[in-house]
N, C-alpha and C positions, 0 to 999 in steps of 0.2 A: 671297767671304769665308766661313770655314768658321760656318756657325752657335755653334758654341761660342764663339767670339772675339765673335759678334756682342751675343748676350748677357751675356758677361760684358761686356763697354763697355759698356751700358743699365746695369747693376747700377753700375760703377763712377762714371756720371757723375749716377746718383741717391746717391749715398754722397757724393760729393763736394759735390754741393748742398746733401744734408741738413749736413754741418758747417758751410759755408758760413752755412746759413741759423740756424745755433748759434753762430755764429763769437765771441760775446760769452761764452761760457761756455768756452772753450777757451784766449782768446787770451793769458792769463796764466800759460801753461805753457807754458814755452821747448822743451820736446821735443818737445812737443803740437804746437807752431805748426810747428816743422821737419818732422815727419812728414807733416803736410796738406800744406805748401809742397812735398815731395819728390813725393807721390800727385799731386798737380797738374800738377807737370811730368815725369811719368813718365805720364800720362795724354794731354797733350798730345801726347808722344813716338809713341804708340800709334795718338792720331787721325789724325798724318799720316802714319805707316804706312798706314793704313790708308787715305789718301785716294787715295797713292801705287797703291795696290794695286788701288784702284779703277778708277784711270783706266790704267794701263798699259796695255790690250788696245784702248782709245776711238777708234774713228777709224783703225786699221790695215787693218781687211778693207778700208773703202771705200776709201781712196787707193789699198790696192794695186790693186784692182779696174781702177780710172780710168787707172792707170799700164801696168796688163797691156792695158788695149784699147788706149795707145797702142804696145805695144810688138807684138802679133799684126799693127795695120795696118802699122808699121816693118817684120817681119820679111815677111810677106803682098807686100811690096812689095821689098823686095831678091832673097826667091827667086824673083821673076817677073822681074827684072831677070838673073838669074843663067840662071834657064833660056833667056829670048831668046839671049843670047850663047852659050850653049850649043849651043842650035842653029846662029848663026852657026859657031861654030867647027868644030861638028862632033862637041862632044866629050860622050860618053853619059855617063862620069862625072862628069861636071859636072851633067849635065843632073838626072842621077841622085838627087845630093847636093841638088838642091835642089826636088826634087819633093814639096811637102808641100802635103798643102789646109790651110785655117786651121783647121777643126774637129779636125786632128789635134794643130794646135800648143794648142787650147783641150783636149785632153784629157791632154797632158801633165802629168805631177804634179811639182811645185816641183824635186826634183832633176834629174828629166829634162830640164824645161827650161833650168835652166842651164846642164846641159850643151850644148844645143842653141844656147845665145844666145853661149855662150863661142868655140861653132864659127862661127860667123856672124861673131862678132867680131875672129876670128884671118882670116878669108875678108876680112871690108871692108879691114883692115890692111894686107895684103897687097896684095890685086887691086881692091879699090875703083875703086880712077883710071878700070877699063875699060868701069864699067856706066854713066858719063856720058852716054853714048850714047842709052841708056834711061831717061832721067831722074831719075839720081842723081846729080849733081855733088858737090865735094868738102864744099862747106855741108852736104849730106844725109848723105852718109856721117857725116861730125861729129855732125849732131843724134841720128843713129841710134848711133854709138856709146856717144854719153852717155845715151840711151835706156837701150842692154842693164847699161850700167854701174850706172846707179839701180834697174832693174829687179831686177839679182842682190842690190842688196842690199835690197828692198823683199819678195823673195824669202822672205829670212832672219828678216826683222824679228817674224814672229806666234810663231816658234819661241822667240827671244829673248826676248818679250816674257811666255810662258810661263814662260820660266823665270825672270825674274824675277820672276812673281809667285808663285809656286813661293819663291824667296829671300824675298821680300816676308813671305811666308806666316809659314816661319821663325823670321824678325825679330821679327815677331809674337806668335807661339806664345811666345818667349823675354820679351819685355815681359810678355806678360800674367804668366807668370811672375814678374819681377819687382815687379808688383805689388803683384798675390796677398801674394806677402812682406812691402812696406811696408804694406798691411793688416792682415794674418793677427798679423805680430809686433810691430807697432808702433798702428797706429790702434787698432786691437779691443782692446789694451791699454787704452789710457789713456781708449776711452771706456767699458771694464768699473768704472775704479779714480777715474772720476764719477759711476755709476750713482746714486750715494745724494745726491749734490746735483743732478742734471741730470736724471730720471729720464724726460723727454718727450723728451732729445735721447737718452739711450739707446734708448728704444724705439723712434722714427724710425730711428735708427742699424741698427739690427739687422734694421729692417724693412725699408731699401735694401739689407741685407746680401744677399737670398736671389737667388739667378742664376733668374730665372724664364726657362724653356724657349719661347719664342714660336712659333705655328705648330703644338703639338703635341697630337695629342688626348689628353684629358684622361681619367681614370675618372672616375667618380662617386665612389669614396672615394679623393681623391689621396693617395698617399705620397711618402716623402722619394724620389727617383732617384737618380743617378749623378751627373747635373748638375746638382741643384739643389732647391731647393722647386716643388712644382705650383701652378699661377696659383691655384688653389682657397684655398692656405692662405697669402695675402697677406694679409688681413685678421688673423691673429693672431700675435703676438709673442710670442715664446719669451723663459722667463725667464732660460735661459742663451744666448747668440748659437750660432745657427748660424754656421761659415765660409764657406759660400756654392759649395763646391762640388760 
């Protein structure tokens, strides 16, 4: 997750708290209460975005891993069935075609090998029947077929899964947006236009407001950034609100 998104959700889910934890001073303004209700569930929208986005990539390298050592011993063991017969038969381009050590099918990169398991696959389809001989009967060919068929697409899956979180990202980037907005135009309104009866949820208010930068070195006399306020000036509230970005 891009650190900007990351911090703005910390800012957004102490902003929501602090009303929360005001909720008695707000709750008799109907537009007031609509706008918090709208930030909340525009907030939770966000979080599962973002959990989605998290877990997308979880657990793809290993399975494919565990699936490619079953699919090197599968292939390992049909081109040694291929070349026996080969040599019965006589025939070099057979022999030929199926001459690979396994370290060469381990250095294969993902298109390659597809291409490699899709020829393998069109070869079992065909002439399978004949490597029974060699201890591949029609059970093996089957198991190996549904092998290379999970395998191409277990293949694809890390590429996919990029780019979903690439969309994911997006998705994202456009919520926070939208939030931004039901804050900027609506919250930070009505909690300017209570400042003078509420004046401790104001300054809470404005003090969750600031997007604090986590992770980043600090100067010694922090200034405002790009993104945000510096962790330095958490401690003081501004008597007009920063927007927080």
């Amino acid at each position: 997750m891009k650190k900007v998104i990351a911090n703005r959700m910390n800012m957004y889910a102490v902003v929501l708290a602090t009303c929360k934890q005001h909720e008695g001073e707000w709750a008799g303004i109907p537009k007031m209460v609509s706008a918090i209700d709208d930030l909340e569930n525009a907030i939770n929208v966000l979080n599962s975005k973002a959990l989605l986005h998290g877990v997308k990539t979880i657990g793809v390298a290993s399975s494919k891993a565990i699936l490619l050592d079953r699919l090197y011993s599968g292939l390992e063991q049909v081109h040694g069935a291929y070349r026996m017969l080969a040599i019965e038969l006589e025939d070099e381009q057979l022999k030929k075609r199926n001459s690979f050590r396994l370290s060469s099918l381990h250095r294969m990169n993902a298109a390659e090998l597809k291409a490699h398991i899709a020829f393998v696959a069109e070869s079992l389809i065909e002439t399978g029947a004949q490597l029974e001989p060699f201890g591949i009967d029609n059970n093996r060919v089957g198991e190996i077929l549904q092998l290379i068929e999970e395998s191409s697409i277990a293949l694809s899956k890390p590429r996919l899964a990029i780019v979903e979180r690439k969309n994911l990202t997006k998705a994202m980037d456009y919520q926070v947006d939208l939030i931004d907005k039901i804050v900027k135009e609506r919250v930070d309104v009505f909690v300017r236009m209570i400042k003078s009866s509420s004046p401790d949820f104001f300054n809470e208010y404005f003090a969750a407001r600031k997007v604090i930068n986590s992770g980043v070195r600090h100067q010694a006399n922090p200034t405002n950034t790009a993104e945000g306020f510096d962790s330095g000036t958490v401690s003081s509230v501004p008597n007009e609100p920063d927007d927080g970005n």
